[in-house]
C-alpha positions in Angstrom: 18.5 6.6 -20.7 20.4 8.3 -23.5 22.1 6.8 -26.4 25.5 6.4 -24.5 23.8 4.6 -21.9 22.2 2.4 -24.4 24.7 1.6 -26.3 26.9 0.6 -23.3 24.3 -1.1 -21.8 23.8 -3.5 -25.0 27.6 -4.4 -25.6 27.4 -5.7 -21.9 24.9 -7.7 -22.6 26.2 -8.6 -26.0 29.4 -9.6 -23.9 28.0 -11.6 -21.4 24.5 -13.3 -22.8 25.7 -13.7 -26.4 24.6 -12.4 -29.9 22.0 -15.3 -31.1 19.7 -14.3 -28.0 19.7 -10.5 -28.2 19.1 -11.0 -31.8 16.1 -13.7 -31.4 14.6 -11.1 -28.7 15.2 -8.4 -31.5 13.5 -10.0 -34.3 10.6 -11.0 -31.7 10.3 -7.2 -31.1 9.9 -6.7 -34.8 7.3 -9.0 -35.1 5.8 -7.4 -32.4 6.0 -3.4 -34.0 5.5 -4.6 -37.4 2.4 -6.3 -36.6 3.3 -9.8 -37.8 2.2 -11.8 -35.1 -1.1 -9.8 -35.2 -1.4 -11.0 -38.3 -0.5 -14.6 -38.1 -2.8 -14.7 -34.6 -5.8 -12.4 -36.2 -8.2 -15.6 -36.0 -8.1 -19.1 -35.6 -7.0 -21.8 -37.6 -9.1 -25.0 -38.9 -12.4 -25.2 -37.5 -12.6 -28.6 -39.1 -13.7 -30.9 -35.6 -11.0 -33.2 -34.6 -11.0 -36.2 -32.3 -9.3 -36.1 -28.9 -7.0 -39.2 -28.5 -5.4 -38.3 -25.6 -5.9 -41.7 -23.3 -4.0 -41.4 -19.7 -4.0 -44.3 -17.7 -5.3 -43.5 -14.5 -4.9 -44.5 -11.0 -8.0 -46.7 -9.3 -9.3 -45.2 -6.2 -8.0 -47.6 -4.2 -4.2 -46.8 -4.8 -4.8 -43.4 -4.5 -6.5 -43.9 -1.0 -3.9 -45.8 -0.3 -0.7 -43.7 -1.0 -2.1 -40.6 0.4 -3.9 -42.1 3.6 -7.6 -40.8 4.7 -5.9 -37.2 6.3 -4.4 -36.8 2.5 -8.3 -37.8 1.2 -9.7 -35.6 3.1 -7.3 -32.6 2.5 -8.0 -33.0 -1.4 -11.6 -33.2 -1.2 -11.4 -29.9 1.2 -9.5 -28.4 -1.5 -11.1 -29.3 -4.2 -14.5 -28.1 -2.1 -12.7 -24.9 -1.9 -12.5 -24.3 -5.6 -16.8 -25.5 -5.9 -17.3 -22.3 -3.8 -15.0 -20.1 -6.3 -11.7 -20.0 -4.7 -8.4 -21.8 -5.3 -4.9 -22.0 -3.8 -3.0 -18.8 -5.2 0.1 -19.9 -6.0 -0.1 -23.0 -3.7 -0.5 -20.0 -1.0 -3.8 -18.8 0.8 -7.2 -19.6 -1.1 -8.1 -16.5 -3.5 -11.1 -15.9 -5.8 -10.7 -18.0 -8.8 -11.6 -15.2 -11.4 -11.6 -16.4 -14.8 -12.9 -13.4 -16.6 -9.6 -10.7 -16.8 -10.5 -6.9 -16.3 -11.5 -4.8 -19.1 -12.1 -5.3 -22.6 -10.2 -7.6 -24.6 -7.6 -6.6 -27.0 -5.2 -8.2 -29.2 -2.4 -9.6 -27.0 0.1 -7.7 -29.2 -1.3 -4.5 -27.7 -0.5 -6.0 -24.1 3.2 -6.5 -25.2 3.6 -3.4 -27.2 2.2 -1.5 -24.3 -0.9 0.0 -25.8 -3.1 -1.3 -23.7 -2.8 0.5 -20.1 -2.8 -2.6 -17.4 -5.6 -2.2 -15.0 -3.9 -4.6 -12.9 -0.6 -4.5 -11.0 0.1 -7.7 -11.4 -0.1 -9.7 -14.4 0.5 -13.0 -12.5 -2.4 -12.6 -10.9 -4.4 -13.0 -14.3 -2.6 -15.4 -15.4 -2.4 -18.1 -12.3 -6.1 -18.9 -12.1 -5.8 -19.4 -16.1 -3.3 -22.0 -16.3 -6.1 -24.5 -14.6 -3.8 -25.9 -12.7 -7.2 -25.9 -9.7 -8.3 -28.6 -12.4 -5.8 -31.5 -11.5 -7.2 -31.0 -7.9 -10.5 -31.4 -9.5 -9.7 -34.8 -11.2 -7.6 -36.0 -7.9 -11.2 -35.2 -5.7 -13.6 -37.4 -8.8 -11.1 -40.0 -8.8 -11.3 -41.2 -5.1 -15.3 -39.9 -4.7 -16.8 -40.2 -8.3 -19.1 -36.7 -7.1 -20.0 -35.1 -10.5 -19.7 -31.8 -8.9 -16.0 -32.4 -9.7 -16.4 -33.0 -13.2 -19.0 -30.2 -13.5 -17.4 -27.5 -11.7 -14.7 -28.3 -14.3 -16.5 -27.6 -17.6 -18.3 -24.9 -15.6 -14.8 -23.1 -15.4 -13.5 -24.2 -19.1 -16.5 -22.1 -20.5 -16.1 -19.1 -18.1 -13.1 -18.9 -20.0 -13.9 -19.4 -23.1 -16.8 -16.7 -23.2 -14.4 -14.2 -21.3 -10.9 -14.8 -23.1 -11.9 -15.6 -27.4 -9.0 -16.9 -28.7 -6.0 -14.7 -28.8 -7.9 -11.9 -27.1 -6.9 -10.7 -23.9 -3.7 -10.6 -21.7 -4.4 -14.7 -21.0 -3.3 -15.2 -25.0 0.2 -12.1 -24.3 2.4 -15.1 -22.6 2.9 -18.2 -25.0 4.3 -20.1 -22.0 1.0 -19.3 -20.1 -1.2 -20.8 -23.2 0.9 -24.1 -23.2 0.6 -24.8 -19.9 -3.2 -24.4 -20.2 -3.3 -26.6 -23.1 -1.2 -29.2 -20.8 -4.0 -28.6 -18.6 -6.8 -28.5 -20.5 -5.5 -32.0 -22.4 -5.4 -34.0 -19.1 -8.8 -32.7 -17.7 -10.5 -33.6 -21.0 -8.6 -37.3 -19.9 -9.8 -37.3 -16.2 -13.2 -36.9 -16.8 -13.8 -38.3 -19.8 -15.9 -40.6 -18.4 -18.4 -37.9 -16.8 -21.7 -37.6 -18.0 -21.2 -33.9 -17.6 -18.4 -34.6 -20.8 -20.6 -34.1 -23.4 -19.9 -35.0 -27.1 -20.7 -31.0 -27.6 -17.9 -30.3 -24.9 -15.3 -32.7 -26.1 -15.8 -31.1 -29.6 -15.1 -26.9 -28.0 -12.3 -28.3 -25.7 -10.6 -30.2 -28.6 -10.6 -27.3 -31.2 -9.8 -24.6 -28.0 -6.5 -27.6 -27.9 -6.0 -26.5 -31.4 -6.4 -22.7 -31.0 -3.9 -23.0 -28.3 -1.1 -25.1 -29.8 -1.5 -22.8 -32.8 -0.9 -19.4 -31.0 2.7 -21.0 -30.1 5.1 -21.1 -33.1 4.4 -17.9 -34.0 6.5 -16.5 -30.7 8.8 -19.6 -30.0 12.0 -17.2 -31.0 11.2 -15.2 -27.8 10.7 -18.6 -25.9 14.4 -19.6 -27.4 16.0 -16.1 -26.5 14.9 -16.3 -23.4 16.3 -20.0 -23.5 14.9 -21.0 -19.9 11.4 -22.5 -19.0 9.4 -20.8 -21.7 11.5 -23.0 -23.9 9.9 -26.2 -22.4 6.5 -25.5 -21.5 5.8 -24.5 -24.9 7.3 -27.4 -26.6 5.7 -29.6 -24.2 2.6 -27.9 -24.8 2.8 -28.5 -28.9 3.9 -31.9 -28.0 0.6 -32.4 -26.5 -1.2 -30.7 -28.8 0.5 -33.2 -31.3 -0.6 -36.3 -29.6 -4.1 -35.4 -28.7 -5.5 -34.4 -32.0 -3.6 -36.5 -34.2 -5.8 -35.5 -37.2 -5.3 -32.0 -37.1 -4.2 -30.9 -40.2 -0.8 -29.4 -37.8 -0.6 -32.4 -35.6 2.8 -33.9 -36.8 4.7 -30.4 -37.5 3.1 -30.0 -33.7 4.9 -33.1 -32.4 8.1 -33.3 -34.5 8.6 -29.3 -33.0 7.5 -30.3 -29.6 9.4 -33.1 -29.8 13.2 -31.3 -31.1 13.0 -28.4 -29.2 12.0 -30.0 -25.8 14.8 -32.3 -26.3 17.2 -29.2 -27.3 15.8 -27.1 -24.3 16.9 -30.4 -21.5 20.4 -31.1 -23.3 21.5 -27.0 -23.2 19.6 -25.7 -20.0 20.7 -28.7 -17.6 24.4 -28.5 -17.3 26.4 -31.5 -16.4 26.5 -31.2 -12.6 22.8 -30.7 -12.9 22.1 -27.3 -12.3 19.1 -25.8 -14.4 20.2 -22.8 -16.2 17.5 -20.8 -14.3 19.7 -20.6 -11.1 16.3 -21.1 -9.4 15.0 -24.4 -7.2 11.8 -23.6 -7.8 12.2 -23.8 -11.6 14.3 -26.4 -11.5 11.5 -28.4 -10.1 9.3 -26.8 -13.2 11.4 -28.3 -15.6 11.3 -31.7 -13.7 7.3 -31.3 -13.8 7.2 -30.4 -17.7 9.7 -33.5 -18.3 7.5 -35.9 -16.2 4.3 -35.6 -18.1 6.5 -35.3 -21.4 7.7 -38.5 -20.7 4.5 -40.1 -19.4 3.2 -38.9 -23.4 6.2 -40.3 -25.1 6.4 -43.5 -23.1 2.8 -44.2 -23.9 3.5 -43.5 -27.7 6.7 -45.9 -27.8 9.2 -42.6 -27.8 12.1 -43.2 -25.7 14.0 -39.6 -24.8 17.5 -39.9 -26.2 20.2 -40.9 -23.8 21.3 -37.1 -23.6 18.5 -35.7 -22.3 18.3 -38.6 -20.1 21.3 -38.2 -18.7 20.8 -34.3 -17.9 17.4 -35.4 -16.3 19.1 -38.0 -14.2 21.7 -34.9 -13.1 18.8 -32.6 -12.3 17.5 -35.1 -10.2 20.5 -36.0 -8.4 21.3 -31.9 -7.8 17.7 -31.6 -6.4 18.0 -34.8 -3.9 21.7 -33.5 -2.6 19.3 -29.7 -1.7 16.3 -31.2 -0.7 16.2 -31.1 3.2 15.0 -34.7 4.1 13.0 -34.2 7.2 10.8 -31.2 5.9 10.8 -32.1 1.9 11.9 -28.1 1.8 14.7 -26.4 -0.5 15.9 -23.5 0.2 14.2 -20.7 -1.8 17.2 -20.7 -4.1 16.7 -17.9 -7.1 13.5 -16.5 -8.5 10.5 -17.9 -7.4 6.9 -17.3 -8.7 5.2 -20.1 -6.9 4.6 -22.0 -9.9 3.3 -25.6 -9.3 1.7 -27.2 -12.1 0.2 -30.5 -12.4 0.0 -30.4 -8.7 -0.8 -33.9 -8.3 -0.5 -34.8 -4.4 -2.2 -33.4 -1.0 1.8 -32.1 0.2 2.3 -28.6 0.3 3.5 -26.7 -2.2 6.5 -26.1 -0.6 7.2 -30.1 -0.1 9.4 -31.0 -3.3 9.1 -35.1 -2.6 6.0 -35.4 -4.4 7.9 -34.1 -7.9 11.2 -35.9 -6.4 9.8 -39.2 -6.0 8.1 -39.6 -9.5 11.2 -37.8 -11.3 13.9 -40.2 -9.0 12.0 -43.4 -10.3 11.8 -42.2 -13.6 15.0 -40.9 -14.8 17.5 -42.6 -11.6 14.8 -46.1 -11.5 15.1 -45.5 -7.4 13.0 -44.0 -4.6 14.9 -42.0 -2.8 11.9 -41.8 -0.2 10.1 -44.0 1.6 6.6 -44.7 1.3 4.1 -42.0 1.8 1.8 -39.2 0.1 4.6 -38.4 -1.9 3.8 -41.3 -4.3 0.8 -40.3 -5.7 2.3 -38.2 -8.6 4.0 -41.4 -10.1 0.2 -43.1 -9.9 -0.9 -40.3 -12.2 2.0 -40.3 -14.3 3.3 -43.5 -14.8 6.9 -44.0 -16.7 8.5 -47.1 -17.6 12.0 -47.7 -15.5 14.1 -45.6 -17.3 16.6 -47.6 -20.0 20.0 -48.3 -18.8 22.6 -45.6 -19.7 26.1 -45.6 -20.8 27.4 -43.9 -17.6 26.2 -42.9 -14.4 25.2 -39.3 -14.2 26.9 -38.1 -11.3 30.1 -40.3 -12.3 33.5 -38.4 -11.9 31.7 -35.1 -11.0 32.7 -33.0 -8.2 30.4 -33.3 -5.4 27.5 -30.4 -6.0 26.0 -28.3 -4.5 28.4 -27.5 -2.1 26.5 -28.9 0.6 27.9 -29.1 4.0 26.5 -31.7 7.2 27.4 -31.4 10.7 28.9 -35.0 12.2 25.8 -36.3 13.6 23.6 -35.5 10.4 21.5 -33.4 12.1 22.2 -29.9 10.3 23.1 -29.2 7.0 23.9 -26.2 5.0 23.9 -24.7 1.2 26.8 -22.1 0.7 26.1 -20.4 -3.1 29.1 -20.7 -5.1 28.5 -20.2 -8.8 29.8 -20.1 -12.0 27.8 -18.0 -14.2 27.4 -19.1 -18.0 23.9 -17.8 -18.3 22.2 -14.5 -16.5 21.8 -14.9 -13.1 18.3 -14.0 -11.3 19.6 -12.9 -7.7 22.8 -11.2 -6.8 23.2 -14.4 -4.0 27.0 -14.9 -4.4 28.1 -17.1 -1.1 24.5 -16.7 0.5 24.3 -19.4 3.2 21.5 -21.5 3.9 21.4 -23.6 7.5 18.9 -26.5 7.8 18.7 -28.3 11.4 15.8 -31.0 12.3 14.1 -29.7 9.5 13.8 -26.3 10.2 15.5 -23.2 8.2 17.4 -21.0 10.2 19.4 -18.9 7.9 17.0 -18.4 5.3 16.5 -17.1 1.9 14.0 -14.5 1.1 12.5 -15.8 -1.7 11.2 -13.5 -4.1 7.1 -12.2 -3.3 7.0 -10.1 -6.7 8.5 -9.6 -10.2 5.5 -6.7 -10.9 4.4 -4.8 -7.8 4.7 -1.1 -7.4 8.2 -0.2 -5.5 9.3 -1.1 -3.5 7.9 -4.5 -3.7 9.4 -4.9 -7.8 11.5 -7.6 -7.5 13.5 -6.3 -4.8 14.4 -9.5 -2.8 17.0 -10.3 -5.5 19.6 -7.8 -4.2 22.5 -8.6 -2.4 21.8 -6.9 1.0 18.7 -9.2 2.0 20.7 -12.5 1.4 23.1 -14.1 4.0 26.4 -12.4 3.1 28.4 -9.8 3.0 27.8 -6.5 1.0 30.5 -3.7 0.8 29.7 0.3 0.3 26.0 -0.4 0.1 26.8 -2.0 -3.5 25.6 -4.8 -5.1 27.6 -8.0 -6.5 26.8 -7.2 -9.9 25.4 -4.2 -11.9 21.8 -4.5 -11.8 20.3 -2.7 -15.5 16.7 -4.3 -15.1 14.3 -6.1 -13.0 15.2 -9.5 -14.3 19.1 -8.3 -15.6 22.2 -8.3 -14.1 25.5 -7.8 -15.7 29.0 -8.0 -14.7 28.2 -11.1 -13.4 29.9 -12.3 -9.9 31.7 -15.1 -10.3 32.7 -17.8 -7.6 35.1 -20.4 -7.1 35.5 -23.1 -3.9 39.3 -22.8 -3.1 39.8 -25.5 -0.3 37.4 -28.4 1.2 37.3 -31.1 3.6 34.9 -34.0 2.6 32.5 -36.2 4.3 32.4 -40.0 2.9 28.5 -39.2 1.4 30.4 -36.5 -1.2 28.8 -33.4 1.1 31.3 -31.3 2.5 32.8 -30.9 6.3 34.4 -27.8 5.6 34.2 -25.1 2.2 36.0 -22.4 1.9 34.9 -20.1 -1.6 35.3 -16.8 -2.6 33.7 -14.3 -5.3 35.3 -11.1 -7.2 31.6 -9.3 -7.5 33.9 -6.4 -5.8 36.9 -6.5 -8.0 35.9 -2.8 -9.1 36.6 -2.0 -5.4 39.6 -4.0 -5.7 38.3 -6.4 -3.0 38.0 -10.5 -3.1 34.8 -11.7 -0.4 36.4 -14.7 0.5 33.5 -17.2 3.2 35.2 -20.6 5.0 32.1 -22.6 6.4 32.9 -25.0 9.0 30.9 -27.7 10.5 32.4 -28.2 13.9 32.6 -31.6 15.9 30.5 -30.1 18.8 27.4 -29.5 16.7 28.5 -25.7 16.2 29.2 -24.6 13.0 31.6 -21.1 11.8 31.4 -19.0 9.0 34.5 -16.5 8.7 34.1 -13.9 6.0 37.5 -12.1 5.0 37.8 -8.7 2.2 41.4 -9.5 0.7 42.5 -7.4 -1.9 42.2 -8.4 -5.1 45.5 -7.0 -6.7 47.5 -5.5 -4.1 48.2 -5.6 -0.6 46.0 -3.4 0.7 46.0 0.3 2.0 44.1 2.3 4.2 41.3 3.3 2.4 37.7 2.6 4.4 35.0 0.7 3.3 31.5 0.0 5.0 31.0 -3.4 5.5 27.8 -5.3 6.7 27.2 -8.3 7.5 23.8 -9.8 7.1 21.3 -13.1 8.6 17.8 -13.6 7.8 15.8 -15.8 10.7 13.1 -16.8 11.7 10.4 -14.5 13.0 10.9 -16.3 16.7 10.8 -14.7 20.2 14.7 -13.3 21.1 17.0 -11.6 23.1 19.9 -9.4 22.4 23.3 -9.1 24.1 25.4 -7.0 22.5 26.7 -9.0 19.4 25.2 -12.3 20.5 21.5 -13.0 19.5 19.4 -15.9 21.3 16.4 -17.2 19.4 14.3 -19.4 21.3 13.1 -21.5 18.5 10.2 -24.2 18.8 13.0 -27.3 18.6 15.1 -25.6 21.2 17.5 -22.4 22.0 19.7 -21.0 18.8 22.4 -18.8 19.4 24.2 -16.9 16.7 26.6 -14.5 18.1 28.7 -12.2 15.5 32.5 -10.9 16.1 34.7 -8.4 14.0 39.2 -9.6 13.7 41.5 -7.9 11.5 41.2 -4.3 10.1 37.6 -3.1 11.5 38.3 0.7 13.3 37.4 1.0 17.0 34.3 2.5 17.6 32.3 1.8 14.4 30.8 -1.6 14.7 26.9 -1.2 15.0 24.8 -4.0 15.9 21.3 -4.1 13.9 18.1 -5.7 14.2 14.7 -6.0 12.0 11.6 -7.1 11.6 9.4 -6.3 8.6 11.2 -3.7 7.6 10.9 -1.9 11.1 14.2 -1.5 13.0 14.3 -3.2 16.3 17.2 -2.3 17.5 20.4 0.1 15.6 20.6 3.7 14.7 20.9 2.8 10.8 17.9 3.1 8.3 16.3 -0.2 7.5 15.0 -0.7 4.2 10.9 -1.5 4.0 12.5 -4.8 2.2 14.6 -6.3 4.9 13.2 -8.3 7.7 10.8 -10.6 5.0 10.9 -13.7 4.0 8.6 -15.0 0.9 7.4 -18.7 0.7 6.0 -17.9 -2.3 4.8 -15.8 -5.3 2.8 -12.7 -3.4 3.0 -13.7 0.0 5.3 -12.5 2.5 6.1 -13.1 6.3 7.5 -11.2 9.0 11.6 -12.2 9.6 14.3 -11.1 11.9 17.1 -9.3 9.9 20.5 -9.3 12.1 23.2 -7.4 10.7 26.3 -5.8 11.9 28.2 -3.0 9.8 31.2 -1.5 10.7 34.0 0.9 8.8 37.3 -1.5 8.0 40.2 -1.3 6.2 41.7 -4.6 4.3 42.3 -6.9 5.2 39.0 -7.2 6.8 37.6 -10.8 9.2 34.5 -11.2 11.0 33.3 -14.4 12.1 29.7 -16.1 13.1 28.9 -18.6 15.4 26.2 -20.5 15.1 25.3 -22.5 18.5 22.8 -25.1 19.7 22.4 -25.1 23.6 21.5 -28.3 25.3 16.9 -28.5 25.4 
C-alpha cells in the first residue's frame, strides 16, 4: 500500500472510529517498537508469598443434582472424563487434544506482536483456547457432585504443565492481555473449588497465588490497547485485575488492582452497552461474553459489600432484555449474529454451548430479579454464582424505548424472525445490513454463517463476514461497505426501519427498513418483512434510487438464502426442503425492472454448485456453529441484470405435515 493509500485509509478511519482510539492503538505500537513493554514485562514482580483469600460459596451436591437432573450428571462427569484422558471441548465444539505446552521456543511476547517471531501455527486461537482453563470449571462441576480426586488432580496436573511450558511473560500465551485475564479468572476460581483437596497443597496454593500475581501484573502495562480497542478486551482485563485485587489482598498491588479493575469495568459497561441494549461488538456471541465477565464480577463485588452503580446496572438490565427479545425460546439458540470465536468461559452448566439460557437465566435474576425460564439445567450457573436480587432502580430499562431488535412473530407464535437493521456508532464486524434470520419450532431456517476463522490461510480468513454469504441482497458483486482489513470496515452502511406494524408483546407484524451501503452506486436496498395471517411469511427487496429517478443503467443483482443442509427439490424458482419438522418451501420471483432472459436460478452446497452456470465461491454453502468448525449448507440464490427500480419477492411456506 503506498503513502496515498495510507493516508486515505487513516482519515477514514479517523472519520468514522475517532481520534482517542487510533491514537491509544498508536501509542500501544510505540510501546511495542520502542521496547517499553519489554521492559516493564522483562521479569516478575514481588516474589514476596501472599495469601489467597478468594472464598466462593459453593453449591452442595445435592442442588447441583438437582438442577441439572442425572442425564446433565452424567454428561459432566463424561466430559470432565474426557479432559482425564487429555482432550477437551474446542471451543465448546468437538473434543481436541488439550495441549498446554505451545510450539517452539519461547520468546518474549513482544516479539509475537512485533512479528519477529515467525508463527509456527496457523492459528493463534488454537494456542490460546486450551490456555484460558476454561476445561477447569468442568473439572470443579465433576468434584462437586462425585468428590473423585482425579478431578482435583488432573487440575493441578494441568496448572504445572503450564507453568513449566509458558514462564511468565514468555511465549505467545503471555502476547494477548485479554487471554492472561481470563486465565487469572480461571485460575482464581479453581484454586476456590478445590481448595478443599488434599491434592491442594500448601506448596501449590503458594505457585498458583504468586502465578495470580504474575498475571494481574502483565495487564496494566497494555490496557491502552484494551481501551482502543474499547470492546471485550476492555472487560476481561479489568475483571481480571479485579480479581487479582480481591484474592491477594496483601499484594503490595492489590488495591491499585481493584480500584483499576473496579473504574474501568464500570467505564467499559456504561460506554459499550448502548441504551437499547446492544453491545458495541455487534456480536451475540460477545454480547453473551460480556454478560459472563459481569456475572462473576458481580458475584466478587456482592460478596465484598460493592454494589455496581445504578448506570452500569441499568445497561446490564438492557443487555439482558436485548438478549431475551433474540433468544429463540424453544432451542435456547441465537442467531449467530456478528463475529463469533466460540468463546464460552466459565462454562458452568451441562447445555451446549450453543444454548444461551444457562448465561440468560443467571444474568435475568441478577440484573432484571426474574427468570425468564422455567426450571431446568439452565439453573446451575446462578448456584455457582450467586448474586443478591439486584437493588431497585430509578426506571425500568426498557421504559419508553422502541421495541428492539426488530423482531418479527407470525400470529400463532410459532415462527419468528431477526431482520438486521443498524445504526453504526462503533466499527461493525460483518457487512450484515438487513440479513434475515427465520426461527420456526425451534429450528433455524434462514441462517447466519457464523464466522469459523479470523486466522486461517484464504480463503478461510475471516471470510464469512462479507455481504454475499448473508441473507440479503448484494449489487455488482460489491460489498456494503469498504472492507480495508480482516476485522475493518469503513464507510459504514447505515440502516433505518421506515414503517412497522406491531404485535401487543412490542415484536413486530410487519418491518419495512432500508440501508444506503450502495449510495456510491446511487441505489437505496430497501427489505419489507411480513408475517402473514396464514403462517407464510414475505420478504420484498426493492433497489430505489437514492437521488434520482432512475435510468437505464444495469446492475447485477443477487439475491441470496442460507439453509439448512436438508434433502430438496428444485422447480424452477421454487425450492422444497423436506426438513425433519415437516416440508419448507421457499419459492423466489423477480417484479419491476429485471430484463427478460437474465434471471439464473443457483444452488450450493459447500462451496460446490448444485445447480446454475455461475462460479460459486469455496465460501458459500457453510454454515459455522462455532470458532473452526464448519458444516455443509444449501446456498439458494438468484441473480439477474435489472435496471431501477428493481423488486423481487420471497415466499417462505409451510405445507400442512
Amino acid at each position: 500500500m503506498n503513502f496515498s493509500s495510507r493516508l486515505t485509509l487513516a482519515w477514514g478511519a479517523i472519520g468514522e472510529l475517532g481520534l482517542a482510539p487510533l491514537l491509544r492503538y498508536a501509542l500501544y505500537q510505540l510501546g511495542l517498537r520502542s521496547g517499553h513493554y519489554r521492559r516493564l514485562t522483562s521479569q516478575p514482580g514481588s516474589q514476596s508469598p501472599c495469601e489467597f483469600h478468594l472464598r466462593l460459596v459453593l453449591p452442595d451436591p445435592e442442588s447441583l443434582l438437582q438442577v441439572m437432573g442425572e442425564a446433565g450428571r452424567q454428561q459432566t462427569l463424561s466430559v470432565a472424563q474426557e479432559i482425564l484422558s487429555g482432550r477437551f471441548r474446542l471451543f465448546g465444539g468437538p473434543a481436541a487434544p488439550l495441549q498446554l505446552s505451545p510450539p517452539g521456543k519461547p520468546f518474549h511476547w513482544t516479539c509475537y506482536e512485533t512479528g519477529q517471531v515467525n508463527p509456527v501455527w496457523e492459528d493463534i486461537k488454537e494456542i490460546w483456547e486450551p490456555a484460558r482453563f476454561d476445561w477447569a470449571y468442568t473439572l470443579a462441576r465433576a468434584y462437586r457432585l462425585s468428590g473423585d480426586e482425579r478431578f482435583p488432580a488432573a487440575f493441578w496436573d494441568g496448572f504445572e504443565t503450564f507453568q513449566a511450558a509458558n514462564p511468565p511473560y514468555l511465549g505467545p500465551n503471555w502476547a494477548s492481555a485479554q487471554e492472561v485475564a481470563l486465565r487469572l479468572i480461571a485460575l482464581a476460581f479453581s484454586l476456590s473449588a478445590f481448595s478443599a483437596s488434599p491434592c491442594t497443597t500448601l506448596q501449590r496454593r503458594v505457585k498458583l497465588a504468586q502465578a495470580l500475581a504474575d498475571h494481574a501484573q502483565r495487564i496494566p502495562p497494555t490496557l491502552v490497547y484494551a481501551r482502543a480497542q474499547q470492546n471485550n478486551h476492555l472487560l476481561s482485563e479489568a475483571a481480571g485485575l479485579y480479581t487479582a485485587g480481591l484474592s491477594l489482598p496483601e499484594h503490595p498491588q492489590a488495591a491499585r488492582w481493584r480500584a483499576l479493575g473496579w473504574k474501568t469495568f464500570n467505564h467499559a459497561l456504561q460506554h459499550q452497552i448502548d441504551p437499547h441494549g446492544a453491545y458495541i461488538q455487534h456480536s451475540t456471541n460477545y454480547q453473551r461474553l460480556a454478560l459472563q465477565l459481569s456475572l462473576w464480577f458481580t458475584c466478587l463485588a456482592g460478596a465484598h459489600s460493592q454494589d455496581l452503580p445504578e448506570p452500569s446496572r441499568q445497561r446490564l438490565a438492557s443487555a439482558v432484555s436485548w438478549m431475551l427479545a433474540i433468544t429463540d425460546p424453544m432451542s435456547g439458540q441465537v442467531p449467530n449474529l456478528g463475529p463469533n470465536d466460540g468463546a464460552c468461559i466459565q462454562p458452568l452448566s451441562a447445555a451446549p454451548s450453543q444454548d444461551y439460557r444457562p448465561v440468560l437465566q443467571a444474568a435475568a435474576q441478577a440484573f432484571l430479579g426474574q427468570r425468564p425460564f422455567p426450571a431446568g439445567a439452565w439453573d446451575e450457573v446462578a448456584l455457582w454464582l450467586p448474586i443478591a436480587p439486584p437493588l431497585p432502580m430509578a426506571a425500568s430499562p426498557s421504559e419508553n424505548l422502541p421495541a428492539t431488535p426488530h423482531i418479527l412473530r407470525s400470529p400463532d407464535g410459532s415462527t419468528w424472525a431477526y431482520l438486521r437493521a443498524a445504526r453504526f456508532h462503533s466499527r461493525p464486524g460483518h457487512a450484515d445490513q438487513l440479513h434475515l434470520d427465520l426461527w420456526r419450532d425451534g429450528v433455524n431456517l434462514a441462517c447466519d454463517p457464523g464466522t469459523c476463522s479470523y486466522n486461517a490461510a484464504p480463503p478461510w480468513d475471516n471470510p464469512l463476514a462479507h455481504s454475499a454469504v448473508h441473507n440479503t441482497l448484494t449489487v455488482n458483486s460489491l460489498e456494503k461497505m469498504r472492507r480495508t482489513g480482516r476485522f475493518l470496515y469503513l464507510d459504514w452502511a447505515q440502516a433505518e426501519v421506515i414503517a412497522g406494524q406491531p404485535n401487543p408483546d412490542r415484536s413486530w407484524r410487519q418491518l419495512t427498513a432500508q440501508h444506503n451501503g450502495y449510495h456510491r452506486l446511487g441505489l437505496i436496498h430497501r427489505r419489507q418483512v411480513s408475517a402473514l395471517e396464514d403462517g407464510d411469511w414475505q420478504v420484498e427487496d426493492q433497489l430505489l434510487p437514492s437521488a434520482t429517478p432512475g435510468s437505464a443503467e444495469r446492475f447485477s443483482i443477487r439475491l441470496h438464502w442460507l439453509l439448512p443442509d436438508w434433502p430438496w427439490e428444485l422447480e424452477e424458482a421454487c425450492l422444497l426442503l423436506h426438513a425433519p419438522q415437516g416440508p419448507v418451501q421457499i419459492s423466489l420471483t423477480t417484479g419491476l425492472g429485471v430484463l427478460p432472459g437474465s434471471l439464473e436460478i443457483g444452488l450450493a452446497r459447500a462451496g460446490e454448485r448444485l445447480v446454475g452456470r455461475s462460479p460459486v465461491h469455496p465460501t458459500w454453502g457453510w454454515i459455522s456453529p462455532t470458532y473452526l468448525v464448519k458444516h455443509a449448507a444449501l446456498s439458494f440464490s438468484l441473480t439477474a441484470t435489472a435496471t431501477i427500480p428493481a423488486s423481487f419477492l420471497t415466499i417462505w411456506h409451510f405445507p400442512l405435515k
